[in-house]
N, C-alpha and C positions, 0 to 999 in steps of 0.2 A: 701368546696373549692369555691363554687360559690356563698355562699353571704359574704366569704371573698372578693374574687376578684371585687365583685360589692360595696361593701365599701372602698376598696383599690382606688378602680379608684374613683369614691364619694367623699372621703375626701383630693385625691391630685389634683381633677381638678382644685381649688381655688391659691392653691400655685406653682404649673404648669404655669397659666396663669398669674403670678404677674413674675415670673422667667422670662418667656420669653418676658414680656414687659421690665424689667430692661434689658435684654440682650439687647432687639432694641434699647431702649435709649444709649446703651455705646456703639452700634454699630453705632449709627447716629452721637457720638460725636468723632469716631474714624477715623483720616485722610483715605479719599479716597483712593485704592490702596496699604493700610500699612499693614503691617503683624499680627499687630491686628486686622484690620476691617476682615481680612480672616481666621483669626481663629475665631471671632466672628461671621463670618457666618456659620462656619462648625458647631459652637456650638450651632447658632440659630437651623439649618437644625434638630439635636439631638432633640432640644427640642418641634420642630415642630412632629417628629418623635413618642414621647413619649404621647403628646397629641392626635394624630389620634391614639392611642393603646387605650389610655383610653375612648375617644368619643367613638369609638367600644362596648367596653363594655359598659357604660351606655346606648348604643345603644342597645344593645341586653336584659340588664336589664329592659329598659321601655317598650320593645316588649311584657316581659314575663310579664306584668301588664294584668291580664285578661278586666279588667275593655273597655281592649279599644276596646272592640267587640260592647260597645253599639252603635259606629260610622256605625257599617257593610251596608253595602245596598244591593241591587239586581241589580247586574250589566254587561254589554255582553261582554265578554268577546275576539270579535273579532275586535275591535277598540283597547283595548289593547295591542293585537298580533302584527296588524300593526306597532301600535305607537312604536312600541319594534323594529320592524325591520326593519322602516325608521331608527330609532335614531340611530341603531348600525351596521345599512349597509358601511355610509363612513369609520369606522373604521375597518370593515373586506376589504373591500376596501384598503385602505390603507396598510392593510397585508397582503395582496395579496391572499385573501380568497373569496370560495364562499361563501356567506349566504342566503339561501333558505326560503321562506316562503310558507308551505305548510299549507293549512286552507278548512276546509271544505264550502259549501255556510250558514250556523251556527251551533251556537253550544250553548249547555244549560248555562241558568245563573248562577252567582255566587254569593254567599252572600262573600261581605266581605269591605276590606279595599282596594279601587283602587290603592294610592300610594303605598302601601305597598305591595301588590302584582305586581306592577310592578317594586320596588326594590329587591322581592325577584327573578323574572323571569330576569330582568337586570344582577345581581349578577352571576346568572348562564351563562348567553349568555359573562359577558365579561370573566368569568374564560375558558370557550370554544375559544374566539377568541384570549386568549391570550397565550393557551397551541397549540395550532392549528399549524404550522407550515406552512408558506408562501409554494402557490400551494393547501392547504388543503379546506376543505370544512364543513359547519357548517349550519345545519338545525333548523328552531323554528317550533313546528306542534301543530297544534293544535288536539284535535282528539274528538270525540263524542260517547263515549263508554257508551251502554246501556245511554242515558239518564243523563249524566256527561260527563262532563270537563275534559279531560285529557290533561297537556300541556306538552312538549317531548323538548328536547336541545339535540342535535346528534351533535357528531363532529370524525375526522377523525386523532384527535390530538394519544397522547400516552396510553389516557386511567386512567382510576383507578385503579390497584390492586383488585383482591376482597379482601385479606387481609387488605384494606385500606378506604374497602366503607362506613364503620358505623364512623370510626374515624375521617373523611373529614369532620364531622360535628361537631367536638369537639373546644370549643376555644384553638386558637393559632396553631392547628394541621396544619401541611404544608406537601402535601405526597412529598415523596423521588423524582418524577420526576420533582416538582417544586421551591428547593432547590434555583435554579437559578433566579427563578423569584422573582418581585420585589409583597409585600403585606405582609399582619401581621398573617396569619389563623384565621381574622375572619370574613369572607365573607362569609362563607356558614353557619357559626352559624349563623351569621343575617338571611340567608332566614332558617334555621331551626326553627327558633322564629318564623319567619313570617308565616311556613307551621303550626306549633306545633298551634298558637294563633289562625288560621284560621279555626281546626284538621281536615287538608289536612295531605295525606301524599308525602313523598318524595321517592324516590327510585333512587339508584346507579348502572346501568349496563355497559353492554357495547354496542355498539351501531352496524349498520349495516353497519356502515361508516367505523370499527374496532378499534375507540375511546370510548371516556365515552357516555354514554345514561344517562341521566338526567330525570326521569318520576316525575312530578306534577301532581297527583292524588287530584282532584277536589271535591270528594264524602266527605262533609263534617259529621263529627262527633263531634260533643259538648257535648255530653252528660257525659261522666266522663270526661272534663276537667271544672271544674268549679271554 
């Protein structure tokens, strides 16, 4: 099923992106305010729609390329912590949330891929501030266990199911309490690629806030993923 779905999205990225440019050109030649130009937006929106489903997947498809470990570095991982929770302060802000940064004075290095570790720690921090409910409150910690990196996302939102913890990382999976909200289920596949390529592991609890607990477990293992 998954290197259909990753040939599926591969061979209609091309014709996707010729679609949605003839839509703009019949949208730019269609009178301002006419009931074509607004159904030609509804249809642009679809097609914009269709292409962030597909970029996802090739998204998660190139993750799962081992090949891109030979980029990795040795890197500290408390300049990323912050950069993480400046970036995504005014939006908890905004939602009238607190967001906490608890860090030790350091913590052990990491091999790996910087951007991508801080898309896969973003992915989690904005699925927390967006389940979180205005008044609520949302933690990034860092932690120094035995000699490793351990990175933590707490939040005070509704939580995951434990019948839902393994499945949250499947493509397209969306749990039942977030039905409402806007996204495709594949946000936490990308950082599962991104934990899987790095062989970090991930974990799904609940937190002390009595939301989801998010653990990034930093103890790398390479050795049978090659």
């Amino acid at each position: 099923v998954k290197g259909v779905c990753d040939n599926i999205a591969h061979d209609l990225r091309t014709p996707l992106t010729r679609l949605r440019a003839q839509l703009y050109r019949m949208q730019q030649q269609a009178g301002e305010g006419s009931a074509e130009a607004t159904q030609l937006d509804s249809v642009l929106a679809e097609a914009d729609t269709l292409m962030a489903r597909f970029r996802g997947l090739l998204r998660i498809s190139e993750l799962e390329d081992r090949q891109r470990r030979s980029g990795f570095v040795q890197l500290d991982p408390l300049p990323l912590l912050q950069e993480l929770h400046d970036f995504y302060l005014p939006l908890a802000e905004e939602d009238e949330l607190v967001f906490k940064l608890q860090l030790p004075e350091s913590l052990p290095a990491l091999n790996g891929d910087r951007a991508l570790l801080f898309e896969a720690v973003a992915n989690l921090l904005s699925n927390s501030i967006k389940f979180t409910p205005p008044g609520g409150e949302v933690i990034l910690r860092g932690v120094n266990e035995n000699g490793h990196t351990r990175i933590e996302v707490l939040d005070s939102g509704p939580g995951i199911p434990a019948t839902e913890r393994d499945a949250v990382f499947q493509r397209f999976y969306r749990a039942e309490g977030g039905n409402q909200q806007s996204g495709f289920g594949l946000g936490l596949s990308i950082v599962a690629a991104i934990v899987s390529l790095h062989g970090f592991t991930l974990e799904v609890g609940e937190s002390e806030l009595g939301g989801a607990r998010l653990l990034l477990d930093c103890r790398q293992n390479l050795i049978t993923q090659t």
